[in-house]
N, CA, C and O of each residue as an XYZ file, in Angstrom:
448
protein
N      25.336     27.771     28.252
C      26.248     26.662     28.375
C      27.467     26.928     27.492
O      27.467     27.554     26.432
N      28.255     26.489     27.954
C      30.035     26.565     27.136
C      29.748     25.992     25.888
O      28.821     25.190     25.774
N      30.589     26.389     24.755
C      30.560     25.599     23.847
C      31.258     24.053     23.919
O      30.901     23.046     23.309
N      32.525     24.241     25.007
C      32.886     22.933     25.091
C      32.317     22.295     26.753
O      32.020     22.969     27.740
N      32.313     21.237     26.645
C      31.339     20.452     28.316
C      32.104     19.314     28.302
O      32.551     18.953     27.213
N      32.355     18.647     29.328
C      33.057     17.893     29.745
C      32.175     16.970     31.299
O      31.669     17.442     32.317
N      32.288     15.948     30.958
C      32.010     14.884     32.312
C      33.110     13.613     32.733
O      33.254     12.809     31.812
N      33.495     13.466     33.336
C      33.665     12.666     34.342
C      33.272     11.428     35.383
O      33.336     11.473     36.611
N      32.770     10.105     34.400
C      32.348      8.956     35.159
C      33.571      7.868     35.639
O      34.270      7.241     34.843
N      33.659      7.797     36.993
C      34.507      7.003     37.003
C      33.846      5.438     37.370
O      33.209      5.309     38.416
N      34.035      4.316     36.479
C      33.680      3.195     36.194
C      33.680      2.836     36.972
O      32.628      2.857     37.611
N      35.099      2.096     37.647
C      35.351      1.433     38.639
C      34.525      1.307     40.184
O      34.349      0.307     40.880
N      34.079      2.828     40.420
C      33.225      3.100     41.535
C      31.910      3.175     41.038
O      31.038      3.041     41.897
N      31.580      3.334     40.016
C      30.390      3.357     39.686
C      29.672      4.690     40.181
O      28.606      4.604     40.791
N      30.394      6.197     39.854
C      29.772      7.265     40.534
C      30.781      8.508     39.472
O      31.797      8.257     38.822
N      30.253      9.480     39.576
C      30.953     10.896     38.972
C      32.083     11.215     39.677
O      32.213     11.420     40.884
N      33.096     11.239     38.560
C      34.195     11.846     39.455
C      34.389     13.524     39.892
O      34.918     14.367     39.169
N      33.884     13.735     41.102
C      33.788     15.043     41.438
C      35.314     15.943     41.901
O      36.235     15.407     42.517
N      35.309     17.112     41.533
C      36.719     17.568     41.879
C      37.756     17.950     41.370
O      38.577     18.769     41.784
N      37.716     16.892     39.746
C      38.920     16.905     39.255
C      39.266     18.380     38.339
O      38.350     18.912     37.712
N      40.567     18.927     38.332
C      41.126     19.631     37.559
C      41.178     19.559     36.466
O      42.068     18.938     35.885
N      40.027     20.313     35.762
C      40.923     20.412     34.021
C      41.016     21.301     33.445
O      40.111     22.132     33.528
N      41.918     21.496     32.765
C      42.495     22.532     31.338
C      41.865     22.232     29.914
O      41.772     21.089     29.466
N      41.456     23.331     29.269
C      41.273     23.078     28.047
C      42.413     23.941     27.120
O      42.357     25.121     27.468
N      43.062     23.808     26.437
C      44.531     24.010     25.309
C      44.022     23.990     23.839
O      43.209     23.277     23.250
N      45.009     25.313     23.371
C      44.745     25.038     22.021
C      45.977     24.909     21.147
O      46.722     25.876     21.310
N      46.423     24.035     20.283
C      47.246     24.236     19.589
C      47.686     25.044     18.673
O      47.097     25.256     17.613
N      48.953     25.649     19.081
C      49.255     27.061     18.262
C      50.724     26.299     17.563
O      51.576     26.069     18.422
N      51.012     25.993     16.490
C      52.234     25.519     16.046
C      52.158     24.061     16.595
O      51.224     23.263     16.678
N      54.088     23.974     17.102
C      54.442     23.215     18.116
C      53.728     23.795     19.463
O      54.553     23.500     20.328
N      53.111     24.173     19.837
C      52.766     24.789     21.230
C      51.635     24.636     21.333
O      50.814     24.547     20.420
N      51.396     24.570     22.880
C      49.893     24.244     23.539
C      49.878     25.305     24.351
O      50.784     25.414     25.177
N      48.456     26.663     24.240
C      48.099     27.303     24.878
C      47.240     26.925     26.081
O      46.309     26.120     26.083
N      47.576     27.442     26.818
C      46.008     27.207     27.898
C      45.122     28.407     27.743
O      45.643     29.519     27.658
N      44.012     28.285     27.706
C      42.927     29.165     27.638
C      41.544     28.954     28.413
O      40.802     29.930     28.511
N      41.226     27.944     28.873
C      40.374     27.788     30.286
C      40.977     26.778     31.155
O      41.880     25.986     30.887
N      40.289     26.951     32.298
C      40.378     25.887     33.739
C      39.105     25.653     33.918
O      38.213     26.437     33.592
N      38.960     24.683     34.387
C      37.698     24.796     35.693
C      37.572     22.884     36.374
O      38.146     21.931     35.848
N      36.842     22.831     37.376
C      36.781     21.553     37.860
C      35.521     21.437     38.125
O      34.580     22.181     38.402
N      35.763     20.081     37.944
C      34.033     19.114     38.323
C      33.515     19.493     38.938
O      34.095     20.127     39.820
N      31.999     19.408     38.969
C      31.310     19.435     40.088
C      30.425     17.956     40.806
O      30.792     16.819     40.512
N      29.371     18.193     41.658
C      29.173     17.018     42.746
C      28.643     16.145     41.269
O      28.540     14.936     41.480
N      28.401     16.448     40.257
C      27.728     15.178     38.983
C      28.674     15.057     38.397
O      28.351     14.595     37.302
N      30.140     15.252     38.473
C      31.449     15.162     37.703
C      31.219     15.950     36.506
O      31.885     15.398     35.629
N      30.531     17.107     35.943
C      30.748     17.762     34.794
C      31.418     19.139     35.353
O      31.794     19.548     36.451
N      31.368     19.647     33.999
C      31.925     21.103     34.143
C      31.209     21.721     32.561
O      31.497     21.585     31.372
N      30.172     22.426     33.322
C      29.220     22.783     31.599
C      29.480     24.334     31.493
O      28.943     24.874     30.527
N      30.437     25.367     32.580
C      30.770     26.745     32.099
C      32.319     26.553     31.994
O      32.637     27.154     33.020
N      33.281     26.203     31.550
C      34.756     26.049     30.900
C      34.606     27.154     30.206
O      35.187     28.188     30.534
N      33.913     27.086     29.296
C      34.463     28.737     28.487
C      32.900     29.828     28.824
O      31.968     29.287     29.420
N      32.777     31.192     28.426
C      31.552     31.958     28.608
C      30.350     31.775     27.569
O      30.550     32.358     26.504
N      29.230     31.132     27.662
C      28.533     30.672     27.342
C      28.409     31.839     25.613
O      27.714     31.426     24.685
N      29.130     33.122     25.500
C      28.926     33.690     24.281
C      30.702     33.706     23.432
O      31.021     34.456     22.509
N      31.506     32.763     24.028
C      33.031     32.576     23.281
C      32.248     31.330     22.547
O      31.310     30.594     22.853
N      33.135     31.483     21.403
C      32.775     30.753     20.403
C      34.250     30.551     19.689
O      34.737     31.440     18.990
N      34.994     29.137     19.964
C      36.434     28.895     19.709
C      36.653     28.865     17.941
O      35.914     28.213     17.204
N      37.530     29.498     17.574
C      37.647     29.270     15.921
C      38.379     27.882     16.100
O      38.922     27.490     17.133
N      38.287     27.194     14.858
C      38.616     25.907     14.183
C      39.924     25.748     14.471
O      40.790     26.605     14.295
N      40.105     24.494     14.982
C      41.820     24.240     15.461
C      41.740     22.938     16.261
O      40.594     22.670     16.622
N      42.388     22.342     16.509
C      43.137     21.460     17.411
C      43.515     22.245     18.700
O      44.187     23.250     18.933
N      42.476     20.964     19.763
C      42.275     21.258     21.188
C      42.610     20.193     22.211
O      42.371     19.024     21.908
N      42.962     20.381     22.995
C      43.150     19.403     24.357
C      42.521     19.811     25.575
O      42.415     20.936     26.063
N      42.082     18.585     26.018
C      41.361     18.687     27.577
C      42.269     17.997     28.411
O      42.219     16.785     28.200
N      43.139     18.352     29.345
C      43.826     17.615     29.813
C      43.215     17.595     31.574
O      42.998     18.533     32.340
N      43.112     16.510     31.709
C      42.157     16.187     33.017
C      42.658     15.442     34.611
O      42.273     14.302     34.873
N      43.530     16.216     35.583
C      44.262     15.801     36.501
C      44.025     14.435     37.462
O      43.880     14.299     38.677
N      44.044     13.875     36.792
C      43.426     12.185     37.523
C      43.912     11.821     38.630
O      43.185     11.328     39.492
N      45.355     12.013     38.829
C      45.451     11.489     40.511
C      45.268     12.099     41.567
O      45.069     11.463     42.602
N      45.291     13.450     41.556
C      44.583     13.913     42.949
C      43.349     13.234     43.292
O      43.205     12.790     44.431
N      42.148     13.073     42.121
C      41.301     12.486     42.336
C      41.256     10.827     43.265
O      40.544     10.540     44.227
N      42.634      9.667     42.312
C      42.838      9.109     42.833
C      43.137      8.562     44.134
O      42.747      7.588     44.777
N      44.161      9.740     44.360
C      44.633      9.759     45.578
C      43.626     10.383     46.803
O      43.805     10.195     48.007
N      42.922     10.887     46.412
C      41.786     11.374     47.759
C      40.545     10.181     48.268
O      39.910     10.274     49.319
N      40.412      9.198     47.365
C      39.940      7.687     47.345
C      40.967      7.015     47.205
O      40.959      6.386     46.147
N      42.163      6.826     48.032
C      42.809      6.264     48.324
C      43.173      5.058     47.598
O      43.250      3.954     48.138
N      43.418      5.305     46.244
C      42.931      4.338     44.701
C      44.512      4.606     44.068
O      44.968      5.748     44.019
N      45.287      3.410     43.592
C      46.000      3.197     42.739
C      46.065      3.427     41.645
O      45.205      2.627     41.275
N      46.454      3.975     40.597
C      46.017      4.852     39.542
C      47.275      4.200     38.515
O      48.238      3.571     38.953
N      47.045      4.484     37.159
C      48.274      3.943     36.238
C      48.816      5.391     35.397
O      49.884      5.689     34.864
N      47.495      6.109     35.577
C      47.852      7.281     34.820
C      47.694      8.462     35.489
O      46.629      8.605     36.089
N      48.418      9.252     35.526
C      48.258     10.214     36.433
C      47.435     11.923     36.235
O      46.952     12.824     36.922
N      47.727     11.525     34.683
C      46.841     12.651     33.923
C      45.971     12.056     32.649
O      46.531     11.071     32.166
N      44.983     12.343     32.120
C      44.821     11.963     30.712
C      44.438     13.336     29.852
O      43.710     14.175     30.382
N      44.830     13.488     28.824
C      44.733     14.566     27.382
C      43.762     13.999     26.389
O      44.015     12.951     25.795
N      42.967     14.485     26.253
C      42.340     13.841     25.048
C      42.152     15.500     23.809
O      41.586     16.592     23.876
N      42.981     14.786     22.851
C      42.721     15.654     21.591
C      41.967     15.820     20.441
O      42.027     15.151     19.410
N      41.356     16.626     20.659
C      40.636     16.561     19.103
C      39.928     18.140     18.660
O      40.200     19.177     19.265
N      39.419     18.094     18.030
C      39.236     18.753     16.467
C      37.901     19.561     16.330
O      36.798     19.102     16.032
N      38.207     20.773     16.590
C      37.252     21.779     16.435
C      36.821     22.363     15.007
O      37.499     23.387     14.917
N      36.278     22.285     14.186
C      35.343     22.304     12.977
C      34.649     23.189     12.943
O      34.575     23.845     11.904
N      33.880     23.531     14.084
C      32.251     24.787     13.627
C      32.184     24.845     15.229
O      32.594     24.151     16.160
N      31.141     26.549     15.000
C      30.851     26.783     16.446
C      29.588     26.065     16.915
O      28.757     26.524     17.698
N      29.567     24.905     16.339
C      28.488     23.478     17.005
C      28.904     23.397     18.487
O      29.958     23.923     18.843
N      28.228     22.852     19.226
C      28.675     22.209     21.075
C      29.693     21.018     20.406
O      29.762     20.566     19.263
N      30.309     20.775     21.418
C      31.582     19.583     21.650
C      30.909     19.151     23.166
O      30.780     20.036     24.012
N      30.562     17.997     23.411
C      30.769     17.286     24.618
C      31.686     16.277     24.807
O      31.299     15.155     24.481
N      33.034     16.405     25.341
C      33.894     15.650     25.593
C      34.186     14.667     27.069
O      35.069     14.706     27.926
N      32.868     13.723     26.846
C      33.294     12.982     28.313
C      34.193     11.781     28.483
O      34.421     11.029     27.536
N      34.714     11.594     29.706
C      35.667     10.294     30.199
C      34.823      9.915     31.262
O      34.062     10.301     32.149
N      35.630      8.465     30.423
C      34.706      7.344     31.370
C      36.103      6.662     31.779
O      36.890      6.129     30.997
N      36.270      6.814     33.420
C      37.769      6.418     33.523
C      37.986      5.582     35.019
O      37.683      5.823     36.188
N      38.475      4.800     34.515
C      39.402      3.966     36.014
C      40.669      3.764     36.320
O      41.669      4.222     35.767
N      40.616      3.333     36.874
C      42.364      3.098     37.695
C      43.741      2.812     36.915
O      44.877      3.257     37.076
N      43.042      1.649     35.762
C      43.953      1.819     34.700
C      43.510      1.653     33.353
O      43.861      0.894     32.449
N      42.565      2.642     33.454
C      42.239      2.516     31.790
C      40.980      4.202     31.679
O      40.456      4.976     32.480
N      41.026      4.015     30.236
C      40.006      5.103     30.408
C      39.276      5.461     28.587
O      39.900      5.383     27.529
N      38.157      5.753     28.739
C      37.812      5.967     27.187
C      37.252      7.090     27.090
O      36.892      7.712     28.089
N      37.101      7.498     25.950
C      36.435      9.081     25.664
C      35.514      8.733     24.020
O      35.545      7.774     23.249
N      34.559     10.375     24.023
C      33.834      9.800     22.680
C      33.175     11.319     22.794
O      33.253     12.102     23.741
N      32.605     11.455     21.716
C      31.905     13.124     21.290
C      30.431     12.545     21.914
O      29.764     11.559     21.600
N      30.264     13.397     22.741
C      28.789     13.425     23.318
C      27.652     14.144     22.625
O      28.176     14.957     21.864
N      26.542     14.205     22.555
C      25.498     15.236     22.201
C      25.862     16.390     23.611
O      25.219     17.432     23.738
């Protein structure tokens, strides 16, 4: 498994958001690298983003997660069209970074 994992519940429907595009970024300076892709699958996660033996050194990271295609393929009104969530790499511990997201709102939190 990746060191970083990511899911995708979307509230509103009450089901995984399958599909969506995301990037994971690392902050270099002023600058944001990209250094993986990958998209959901049919349970809305994505548990290979990086190779299960990369192990990210300590830094400031972003998951930035393409929300309206999703929207727009459920034919759903959306407020945000992308969401970023940043935070803070410490040790080569797991990070589970999931969103729990709807139409116009959305929350995140460190998973086991």
């Amino acid at each position: 498994m990746s060191q970083i994992t990511t899911h995708i519940l979307d509230t509103s429907a009450g089901i995984p958001a399958r599909g969506v595009a995301v990037q994971l970024f690392r902050q270099e300076g002023q600058h944001w690298t990209a250094i993986a892709a990958g998209q959901t699958n049919q349970e809305g996660r994505i548990t290979d983003l990086l190779p299960a033996h990369k192990l990210l050194t300590a830094g400031i990271y972003k998951l930035k997660f393409e929300t309206q295609p999703y929207f727009d393929s459920r034919a759903t009104v959306a407020f945000y069209p992308f969401v970023e969530v940043v935070f803070h790499i410490s040790s080569d511990a797991h990070y589970h970074v999931p969103l729990l997201l709807n139409p116009f709102g959305y929350s995140t939190y460190r998973g086991a």
